[in-house]
Residue, then its C-alpha position, 0 to 999 in steps of 0.5 A: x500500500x503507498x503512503x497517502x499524503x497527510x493533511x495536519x491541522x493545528x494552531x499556528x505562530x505569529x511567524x508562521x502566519x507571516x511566513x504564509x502571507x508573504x508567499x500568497x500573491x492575492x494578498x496586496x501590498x507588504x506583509x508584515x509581522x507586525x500586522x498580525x501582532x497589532x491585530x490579534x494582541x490583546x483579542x481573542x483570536x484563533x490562527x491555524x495553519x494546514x501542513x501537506x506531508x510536513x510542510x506549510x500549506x495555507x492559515x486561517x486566522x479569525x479575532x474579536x473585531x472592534x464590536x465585542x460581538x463579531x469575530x472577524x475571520 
């Protein structure tokens, strides 16, 4: 039987987020890694990233936005 890639999920650091960002070209202008740091410090926030055979994939990142109500993702 050959050995199927593996999809990881799991919750992500402030540089993997920013390592991710910079290497997705819809994204505009520079990506910073004080843009997540002003953006998730001090929120409730979620950051996850997927992991294809070990190596990082893609993120998903969600915080509390200005309302308490609303979580922006």
């Amino acid at each position: 039987m050959e050995n199927s890639p593996s999809l990881q999920l799991r919750e992500a650091s402030l540089a993997e987020l920013f390592w991710l960002h910079k290497r997705i070209g819809e994204f505009p202008g520079k990506a910073s890694l004080s843009f997540y740091e002003d953006r998730l410090r001090h929120r409730v926030s979620l950051a996850l990233v997927a992991l294809w055979d070990g190596e990082l994939a893609g993120f998903k990142v969600g915080y509390q936005s200005e309302l308490p109500e609303q979580f922006y993702s």
